[in-house]
C-alpha positions in Angstrom: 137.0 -87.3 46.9 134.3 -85.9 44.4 132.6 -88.6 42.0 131.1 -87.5 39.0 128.4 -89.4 37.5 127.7 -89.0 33.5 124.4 -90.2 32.5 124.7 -92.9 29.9 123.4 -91.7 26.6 122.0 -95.3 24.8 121.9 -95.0 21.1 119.2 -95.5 18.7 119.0 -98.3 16.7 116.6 -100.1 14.3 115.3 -104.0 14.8 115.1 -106.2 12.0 111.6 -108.6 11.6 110.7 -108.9 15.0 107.8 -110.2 15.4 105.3 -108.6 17.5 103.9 -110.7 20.3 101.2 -109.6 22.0 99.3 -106.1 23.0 100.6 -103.9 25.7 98.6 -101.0 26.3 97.6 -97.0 25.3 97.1 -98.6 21.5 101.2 -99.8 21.6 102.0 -103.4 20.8 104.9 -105.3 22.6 108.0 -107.2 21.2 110.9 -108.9 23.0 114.5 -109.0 22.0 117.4 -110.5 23.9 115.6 -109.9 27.0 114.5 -106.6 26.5 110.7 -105.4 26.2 109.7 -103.3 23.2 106.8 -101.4 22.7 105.8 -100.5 19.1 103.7 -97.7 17.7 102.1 -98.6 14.4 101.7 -102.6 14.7 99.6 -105.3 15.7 99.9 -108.4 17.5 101.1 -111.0 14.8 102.9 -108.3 12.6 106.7 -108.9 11.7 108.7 -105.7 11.4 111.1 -103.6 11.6 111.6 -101.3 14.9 113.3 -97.9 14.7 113.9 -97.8 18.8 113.9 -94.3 19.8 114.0 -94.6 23.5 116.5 -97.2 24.7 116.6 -98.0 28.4 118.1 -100.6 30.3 115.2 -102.9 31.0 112.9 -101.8 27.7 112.8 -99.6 24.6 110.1 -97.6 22.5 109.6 -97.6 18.9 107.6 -97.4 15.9 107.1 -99.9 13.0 108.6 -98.8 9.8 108.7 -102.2 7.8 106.0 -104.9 7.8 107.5 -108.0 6.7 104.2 -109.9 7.4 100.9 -109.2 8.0 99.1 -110.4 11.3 95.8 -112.4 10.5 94.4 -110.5 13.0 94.3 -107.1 10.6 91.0 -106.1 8.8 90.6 -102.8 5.8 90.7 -99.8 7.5 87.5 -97.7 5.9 89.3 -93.9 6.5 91.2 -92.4 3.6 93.0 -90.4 6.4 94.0 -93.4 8.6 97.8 -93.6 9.2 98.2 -89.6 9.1 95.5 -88.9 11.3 96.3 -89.5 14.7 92.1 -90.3 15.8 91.0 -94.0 14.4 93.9 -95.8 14.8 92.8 -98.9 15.3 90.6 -99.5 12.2 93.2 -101.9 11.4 91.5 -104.4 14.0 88.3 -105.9 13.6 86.0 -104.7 16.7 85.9 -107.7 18.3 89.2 -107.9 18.5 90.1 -103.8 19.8 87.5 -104.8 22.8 89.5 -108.2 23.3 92.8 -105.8 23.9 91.3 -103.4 26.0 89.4 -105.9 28.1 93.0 -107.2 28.6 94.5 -104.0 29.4 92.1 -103.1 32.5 93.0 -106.4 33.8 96.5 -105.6 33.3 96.2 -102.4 34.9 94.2 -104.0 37.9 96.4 -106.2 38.6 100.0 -104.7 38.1 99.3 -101.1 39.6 96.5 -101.6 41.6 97.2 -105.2 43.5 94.5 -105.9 45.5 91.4 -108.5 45.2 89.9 -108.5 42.6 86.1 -110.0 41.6 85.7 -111.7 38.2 85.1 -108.5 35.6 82.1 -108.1 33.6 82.9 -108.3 29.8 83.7 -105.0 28.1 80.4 -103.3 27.0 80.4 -102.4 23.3 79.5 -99.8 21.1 76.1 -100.5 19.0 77.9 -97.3 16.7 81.4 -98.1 16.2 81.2 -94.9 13.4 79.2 -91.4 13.8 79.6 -91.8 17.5 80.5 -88.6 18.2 78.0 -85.8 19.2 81.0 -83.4 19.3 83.8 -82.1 16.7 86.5 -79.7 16.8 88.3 -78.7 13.6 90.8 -76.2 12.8 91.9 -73.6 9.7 95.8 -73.7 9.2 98.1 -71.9 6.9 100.3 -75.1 7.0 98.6 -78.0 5.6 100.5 -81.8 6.5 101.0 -83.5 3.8 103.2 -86.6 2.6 105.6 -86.6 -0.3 103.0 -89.9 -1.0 99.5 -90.7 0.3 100.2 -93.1 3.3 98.2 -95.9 1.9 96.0 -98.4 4.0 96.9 -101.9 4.7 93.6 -103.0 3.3 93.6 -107.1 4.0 90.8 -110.0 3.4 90.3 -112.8 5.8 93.5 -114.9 6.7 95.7 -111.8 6.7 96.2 -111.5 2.5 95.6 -108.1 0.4 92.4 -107.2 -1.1 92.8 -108.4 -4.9 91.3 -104.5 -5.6 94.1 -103.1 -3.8 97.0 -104.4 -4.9 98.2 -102.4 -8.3 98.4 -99.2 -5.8 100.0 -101.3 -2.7 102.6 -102.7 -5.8 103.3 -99.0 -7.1 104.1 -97.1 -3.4 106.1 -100.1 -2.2 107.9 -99.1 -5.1 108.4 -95.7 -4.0 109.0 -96.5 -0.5 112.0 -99.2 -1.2 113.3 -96.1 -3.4 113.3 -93.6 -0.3 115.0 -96.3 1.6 117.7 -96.9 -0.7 118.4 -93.2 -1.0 118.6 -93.0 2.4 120.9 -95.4 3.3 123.2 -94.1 0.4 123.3 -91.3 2.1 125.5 -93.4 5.0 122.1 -93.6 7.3 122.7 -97.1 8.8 121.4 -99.6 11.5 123.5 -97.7 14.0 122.4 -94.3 12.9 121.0 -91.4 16.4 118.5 -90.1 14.2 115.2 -91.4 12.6 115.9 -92.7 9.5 112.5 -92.5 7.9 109.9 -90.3 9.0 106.8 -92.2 9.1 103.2 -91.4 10.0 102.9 -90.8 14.0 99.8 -93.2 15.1 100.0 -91.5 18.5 97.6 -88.9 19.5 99.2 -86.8 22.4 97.1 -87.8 25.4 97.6 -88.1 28.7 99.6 -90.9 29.9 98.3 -90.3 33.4 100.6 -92.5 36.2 101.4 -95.3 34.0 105.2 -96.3 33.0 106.7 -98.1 30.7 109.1 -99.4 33.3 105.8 -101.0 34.9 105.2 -102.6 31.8 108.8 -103.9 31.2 108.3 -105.5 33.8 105.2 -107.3 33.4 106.3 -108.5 30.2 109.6 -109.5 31.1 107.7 -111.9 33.8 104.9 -113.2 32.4 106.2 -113.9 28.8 109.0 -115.6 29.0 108.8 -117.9 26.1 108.0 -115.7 23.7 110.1 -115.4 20.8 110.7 -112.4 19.4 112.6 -112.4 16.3 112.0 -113.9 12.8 114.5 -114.9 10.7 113.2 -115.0 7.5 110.2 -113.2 5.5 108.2 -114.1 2.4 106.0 -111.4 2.0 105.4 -107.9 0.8 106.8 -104.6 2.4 103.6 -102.1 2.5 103.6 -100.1 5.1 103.5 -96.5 4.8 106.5 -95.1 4.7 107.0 -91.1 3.8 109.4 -88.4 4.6 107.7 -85.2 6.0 107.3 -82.6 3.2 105.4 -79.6 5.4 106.5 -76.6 3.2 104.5 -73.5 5.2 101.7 -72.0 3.0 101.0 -68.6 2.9 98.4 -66.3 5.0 95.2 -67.9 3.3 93.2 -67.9 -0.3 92.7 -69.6 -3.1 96.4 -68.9 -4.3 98.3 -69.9 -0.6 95.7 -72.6 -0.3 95.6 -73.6 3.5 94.4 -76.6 5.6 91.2 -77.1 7.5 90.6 -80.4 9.9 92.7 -82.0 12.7 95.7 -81.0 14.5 98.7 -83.7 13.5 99.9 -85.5 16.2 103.2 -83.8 18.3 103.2 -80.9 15.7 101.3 -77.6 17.3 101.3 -76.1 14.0 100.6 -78.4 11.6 96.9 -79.6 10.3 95.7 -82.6 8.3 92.8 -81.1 6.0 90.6 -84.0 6.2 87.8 -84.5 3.3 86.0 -87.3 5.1 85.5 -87.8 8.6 83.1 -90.9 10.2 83.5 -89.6 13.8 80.0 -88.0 13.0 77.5 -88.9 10.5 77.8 -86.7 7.2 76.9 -83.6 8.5 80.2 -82.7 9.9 81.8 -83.4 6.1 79.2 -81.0 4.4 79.9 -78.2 6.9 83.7 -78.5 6.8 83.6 -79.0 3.2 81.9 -76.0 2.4 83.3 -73.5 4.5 86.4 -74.2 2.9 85.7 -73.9 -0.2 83.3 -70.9 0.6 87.2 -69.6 2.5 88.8 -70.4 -0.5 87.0 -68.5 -3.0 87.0 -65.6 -0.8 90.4 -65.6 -0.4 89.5 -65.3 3.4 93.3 -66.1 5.3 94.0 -69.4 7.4 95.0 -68.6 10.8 98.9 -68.9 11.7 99.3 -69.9 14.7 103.4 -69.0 15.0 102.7 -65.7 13.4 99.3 -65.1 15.2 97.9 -64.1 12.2 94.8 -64.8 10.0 91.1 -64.7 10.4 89.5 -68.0 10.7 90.5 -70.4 13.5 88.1 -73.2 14.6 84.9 -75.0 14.0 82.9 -76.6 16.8 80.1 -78.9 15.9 77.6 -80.3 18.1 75.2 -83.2 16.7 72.3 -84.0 19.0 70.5 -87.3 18.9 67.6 -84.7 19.3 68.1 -83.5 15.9 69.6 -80.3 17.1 72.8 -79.0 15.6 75.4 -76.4 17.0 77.5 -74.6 15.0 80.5 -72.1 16.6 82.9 -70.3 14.1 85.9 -69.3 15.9 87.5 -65.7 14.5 91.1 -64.5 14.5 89.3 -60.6 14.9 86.4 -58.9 14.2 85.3 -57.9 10.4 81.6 -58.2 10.3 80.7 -57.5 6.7 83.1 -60.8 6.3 81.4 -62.8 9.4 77.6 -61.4 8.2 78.3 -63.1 4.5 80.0 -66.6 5.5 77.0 -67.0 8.5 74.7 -66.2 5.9 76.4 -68.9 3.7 76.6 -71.7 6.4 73.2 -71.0 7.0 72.1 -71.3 2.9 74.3 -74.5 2.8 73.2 -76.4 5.9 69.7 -75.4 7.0 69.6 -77.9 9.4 71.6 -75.5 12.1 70.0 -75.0 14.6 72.1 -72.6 16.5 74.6 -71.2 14.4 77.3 -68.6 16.8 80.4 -67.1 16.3 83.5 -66.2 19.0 86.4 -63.5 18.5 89.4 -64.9 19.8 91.9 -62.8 19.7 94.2 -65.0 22.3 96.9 -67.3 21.5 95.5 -70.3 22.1 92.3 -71.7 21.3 90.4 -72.2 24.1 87.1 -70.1 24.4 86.2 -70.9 27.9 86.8 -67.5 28.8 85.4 -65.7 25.5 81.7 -65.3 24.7 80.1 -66.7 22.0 78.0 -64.5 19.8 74.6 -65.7 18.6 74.1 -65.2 15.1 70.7 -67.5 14.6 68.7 -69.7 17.3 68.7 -69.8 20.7 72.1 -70.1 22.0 71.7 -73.7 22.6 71.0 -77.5 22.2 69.6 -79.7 23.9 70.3 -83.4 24.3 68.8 -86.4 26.2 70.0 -88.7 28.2 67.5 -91.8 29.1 64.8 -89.6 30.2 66.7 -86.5 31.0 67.0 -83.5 29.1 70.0 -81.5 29.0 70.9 -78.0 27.7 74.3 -77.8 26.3 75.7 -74.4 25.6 79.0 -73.2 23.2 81.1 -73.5 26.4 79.2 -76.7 28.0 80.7 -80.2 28.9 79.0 -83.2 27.7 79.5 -86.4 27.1 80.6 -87.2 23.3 79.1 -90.4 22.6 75.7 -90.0 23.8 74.8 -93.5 23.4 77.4 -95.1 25.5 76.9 -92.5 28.1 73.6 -94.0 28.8 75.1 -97.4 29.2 77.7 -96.0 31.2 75.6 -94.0 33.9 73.0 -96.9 33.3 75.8 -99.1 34.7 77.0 -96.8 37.4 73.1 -96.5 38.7 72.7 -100.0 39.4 76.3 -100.3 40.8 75.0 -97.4 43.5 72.0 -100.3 44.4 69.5 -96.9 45.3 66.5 -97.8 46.7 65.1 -94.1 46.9 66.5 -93.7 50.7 70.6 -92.6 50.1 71.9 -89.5 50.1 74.3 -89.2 46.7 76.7 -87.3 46.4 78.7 -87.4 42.7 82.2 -85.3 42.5 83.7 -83.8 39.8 80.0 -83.8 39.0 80.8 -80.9 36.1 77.1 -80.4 34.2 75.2 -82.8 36.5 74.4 -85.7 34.2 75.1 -88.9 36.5 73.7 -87.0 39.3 70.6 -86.1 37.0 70.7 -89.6 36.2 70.5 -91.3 39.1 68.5 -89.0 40.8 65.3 -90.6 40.7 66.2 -93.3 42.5 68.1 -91.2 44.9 66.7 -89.9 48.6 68.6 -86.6 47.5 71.7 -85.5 45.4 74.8 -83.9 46.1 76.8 -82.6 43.3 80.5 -81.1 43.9 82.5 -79.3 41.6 85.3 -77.3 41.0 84.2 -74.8 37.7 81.8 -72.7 38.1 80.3 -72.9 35.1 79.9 -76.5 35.2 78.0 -76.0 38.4 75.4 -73.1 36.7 74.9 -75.6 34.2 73.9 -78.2 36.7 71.1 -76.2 38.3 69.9 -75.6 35.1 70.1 -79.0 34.1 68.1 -79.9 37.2 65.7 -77.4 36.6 64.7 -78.7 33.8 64.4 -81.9 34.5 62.1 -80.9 37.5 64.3 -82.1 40.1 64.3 -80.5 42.9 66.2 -82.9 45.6 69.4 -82.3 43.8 72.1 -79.5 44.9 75.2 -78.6 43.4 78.3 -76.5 45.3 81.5 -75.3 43.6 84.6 -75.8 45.0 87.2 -78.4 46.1 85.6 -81.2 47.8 88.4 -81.4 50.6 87.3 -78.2 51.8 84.0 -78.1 51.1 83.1 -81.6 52.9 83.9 -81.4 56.2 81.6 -81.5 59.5 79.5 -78.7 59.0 78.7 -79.3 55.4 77.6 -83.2 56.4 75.4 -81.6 59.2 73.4 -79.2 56.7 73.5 -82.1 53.9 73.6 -85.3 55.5 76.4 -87.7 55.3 76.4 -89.7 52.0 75.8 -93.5 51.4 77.0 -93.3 48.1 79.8 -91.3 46.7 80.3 -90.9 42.4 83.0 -90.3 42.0 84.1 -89.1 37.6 87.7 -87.9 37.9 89.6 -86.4 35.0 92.5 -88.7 33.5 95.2 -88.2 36.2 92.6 -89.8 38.7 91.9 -88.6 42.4 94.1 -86.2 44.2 95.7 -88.6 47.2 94.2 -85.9 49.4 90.9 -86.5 48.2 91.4 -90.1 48.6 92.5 -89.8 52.3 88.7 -87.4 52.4 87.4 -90.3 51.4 88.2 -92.4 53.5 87.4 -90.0 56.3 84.3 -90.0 55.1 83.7 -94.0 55.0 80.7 -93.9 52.9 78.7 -97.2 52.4 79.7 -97.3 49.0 81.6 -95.9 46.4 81.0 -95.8 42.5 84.2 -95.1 40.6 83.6 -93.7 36.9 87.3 -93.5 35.6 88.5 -92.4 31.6 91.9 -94.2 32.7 92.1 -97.7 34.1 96.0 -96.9 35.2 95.4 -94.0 37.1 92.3 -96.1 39.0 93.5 -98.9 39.5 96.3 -96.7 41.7 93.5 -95.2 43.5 91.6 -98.6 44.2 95.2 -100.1 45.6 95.1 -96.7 47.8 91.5 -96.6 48.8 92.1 -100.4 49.6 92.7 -99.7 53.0 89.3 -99.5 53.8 87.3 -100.5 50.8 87.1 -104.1 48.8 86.6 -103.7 44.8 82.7 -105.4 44.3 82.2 -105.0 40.6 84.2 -104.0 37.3 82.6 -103.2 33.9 84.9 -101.8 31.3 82.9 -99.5 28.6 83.9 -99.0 25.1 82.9 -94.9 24.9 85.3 -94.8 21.4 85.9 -97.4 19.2 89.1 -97.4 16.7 91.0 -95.7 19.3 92.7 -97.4 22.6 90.6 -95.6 25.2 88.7 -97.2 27.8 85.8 -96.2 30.4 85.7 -98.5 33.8 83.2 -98.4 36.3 83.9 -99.9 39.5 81.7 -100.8 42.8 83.9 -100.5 46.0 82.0 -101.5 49.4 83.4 -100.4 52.7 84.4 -103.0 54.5 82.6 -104.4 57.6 85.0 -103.5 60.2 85.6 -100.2 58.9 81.8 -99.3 58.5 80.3 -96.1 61.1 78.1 -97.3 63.3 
């Protein structure tokens, strides 16, 4: 007899002033109700709220906030007029202390649920000196259809002890106003508690990273076992309703000009074609603001169209910014098609309003998408080029280059991976995924000789060049996959390594590369990782032969959930080649 199995369809469903307990991880907050984890976009630990639950599984659901009954104590003013829409800073909201409190917390986490094996006490996170104009590196990008809000999502601006800033509260008073109003409407309408759609569109707080190999079904779990006495639900609430609450008006603008107007600034999160046209950005110092700024204006005026990115249509596309510490700034125009009495007068223009430029270039892309790795950039004024420095080393950084964003916590970072490798000026190092060179560079004065592996091309051209002018001359770089390239011969003409850097992208180490290296048994392995989750899998894999020395979380971005960990892993004695 033939069974037929439906798959149960859960619906979704809104929670009433729960009250949110405690921080899970990727920049979500965690709830409980009648058993049942729930992680929350758009809340912090200590907040009461409402839930909208859009993903509704057995053992845990996912939400967003779109009520705050109470304010957590633990919330400070956000300082970004764009905060809530934008999907970058979105954890102003904490104090700084407290967003390295969380994602200390979250690495252990990590370590311990996914990775399970010993683990040494970890270092305390490593802050940034910068928490704003960190960046060295900004993308922004022209739309036809600006995002926009039938209000201004407002900030939940609060003093010490969790109240509203006195200054603030006529325009909190007047949009809670507006926001009880929308809700109202709504539920006339016969939207209810029980309703399969979202009831309210509200700001999306989530920027569409990676999620690399973590689960929420991990996380359900460690929740449901380690907080067991947590209540979750309030019954009662005595304060103001303020959060930002706003349908989705996106009505598409025309092709571009003054008339159509048209957006120029970040992509909104989970919407291809949508952009937020930002007027102030702190990812950068001011720079970046008087750039953006003026070419739209400059666009405007010009009636110069927006690109359109459904239609492919349109002539401007993107701006690329680099801002050295050197001094030296990068600018790169990206171009729906050629026109070059258009492109001659807005260069000359950037170039009049921002003198500072050092290299100023422009790139036809014709393509779909965005990318320009495989276009070439046009110089219209410098060399091509910046340079920035790292410690002691120089580095040239091209249109197409990879570098580290914030410059400043890169040092501390590959600072921090040196003295993990404990060189002594006799090991061979070899660093994968090695892209430009920089921790090889880096370390390489301390190094016997240096070994860099990776898989773009580019990134390895870059790396001799890097090396060259930094006057090393013990350092190497290959392309190609390190599974193939490292194998008997390659050891013999290069010498096996003592230490291995490794700098993986987010989804971590192939497990074939893993298995290399444990083939390869090294002395010692330095683990760079963008994502604890996906590490921590790879410690619990490369655990077979290796024990986990030192951990040192770094803070590379503040406001935002992500995390840098560096990790010393020392083969084990009876696994060592003799």
């Amino acid at each position: 007899m033939r069974r037929y199995f439906c798959p149960v369809k859960r619906k979704k469903y809104t929670l009433e002033k729960i009250l949110v307990t405690g921080y899970a991880a990727e920049g979500k907050s965690v709830a409980r109700q009648d058993g049942k984890v729930i992680f929350i976009e758009g809340a912090v630990p200590g907040d009461v709220v409402d839930v909208f639950v859009s993903t509704n599984k057995k053992d845990y659901g996912e939400g967003k906030a779109i009520f705050i009954h109470e304010y957590s104590k633990e919330r400070t003013t956000p300082f970004c007029k764009h905060f809530g829409v934008c999907g970058g800073c979105k954890w102003q909201m904490l104090p700084y202390a407290k967003q390295l409190e969380y994602k200390q917390q979250e690495v252990a986490q990590n370590f311990r649920r996914i990775g399970k094996v010993a683990l040494p006490e970890m270092m305390p996170i490593v802050g940034s000196d910068d928490t704003i104009h960190y960046r060295n590196k900004l993308e922004f990008t022209f739309s036809n259809k600006e995002y926009t809000v039938e209000k201004p999502a407002p900030l939940p601006p609060l003093a010490s002890g969790g109240f509203l800033n006195p200054d603030d509260a006529n325009r909190f008073s007047s949009f809670e106003q507006g926001a009880n109003l929308l809700l109202n409407n709504r539920q006339q309408e016969g939207i209810n508690s029980n309703m399969s759609e979202d009831p309210l569109k509200v700001v999306d707080f989530i920027s569409a990273d990676e999620r690399g190999d973590t689960s929420h079904d991990q996380h359900a779990k460690f929740y449901s076992s380690n907080n067991d006495n947590e209540k979750g639900v309030l019954g009662s609430s005595n304060s103001e309703n303020l959060f930002a609450v706003a349908e989705n008006k996106n009505p598409p603008l025309a092709s571009g000009g003054r008339g159509a107007g048209g957006a120029l600034g970040y992509h909104v999160p989970r919407l291809f074609d949508k952009i937020i046209d930002i007027g102030e950005c702190f990812l950068m110092d001011d720079v970046n603001n008087t750039i953006r700024n003026s070419i739209r204006s400059f666009a405007l005026e010009n009636d110069y169209s927006f690109y359109d990115i459904k239609n492919h249509t349109g002539w401007l596309r993107n701006i690329i910014l680099r801002n050295c510490t050197t001094g030296e700034l990068m600018v790169n125009i990206c171009l729906g098609y050629e026109d070059e009495a258009a492109t001659k007068k807005l260069m000359d223009f950037i170039l009049q309003q921002v003198p500072a430029i050092t290299t100023l270039l422009y790139t036809i892309n014709t393509k779909w998408n965005d990318t320009i790795y495989d276009l070439t950039p046009v110089v219209y004024h410098g060399k091509g080029f910046v340079e920035e420095r790292l410690g002691e080393f120089t580095f040239k950084i091209g249109p197409k280059s990879f570098f580290q964003t914030n410059t400043r916590q890169a040092e501390k970072l590959y600072g921090i991976a040196r003295d993990f490798a404990g060189l002594t000026g006799n090991e061979i190092v070899y660093d994968l995924y090695c892209g430009t060179g920089s921790i090889g560079i880096f370390v390489s004065k301390l190094a016997k000789k240096i070994i860099g592996v990776e898989v773009v091309a580019e990134a390895i051209e870059d790396a001799k060049i890097n090396a060259a002018i930094n006057h090393i001359d013990h350092a190497e770089f290959f392309t190609g996959d390190v599974i193939k390239i490292c194998d008997d011969a390659f050891f013999a003409a290069h010498g096996h390594p003592d230490v291995i850097i490794t700098d993986p992208p987010r989804a971590g180490m192939h497990e074939k590369l893993v298995n290399k290296l444990l083939d390869i048994a090294a002395p010692s392995i330095v683990y760079v990782s963008c994502n604890t989750a996906t590490q921590a899998r790879d410690l619990g894999l490369l655990s077979v032969k290796y024990s986990v020395e030192k951990i040192q979380p770094v803070d590379m971005f503040p406001h935002t959930h992500h995390i840098e960990c560096v990790v010393l892993l020392r083969l084990k004695e009876t696994d060592a080649v003799i």
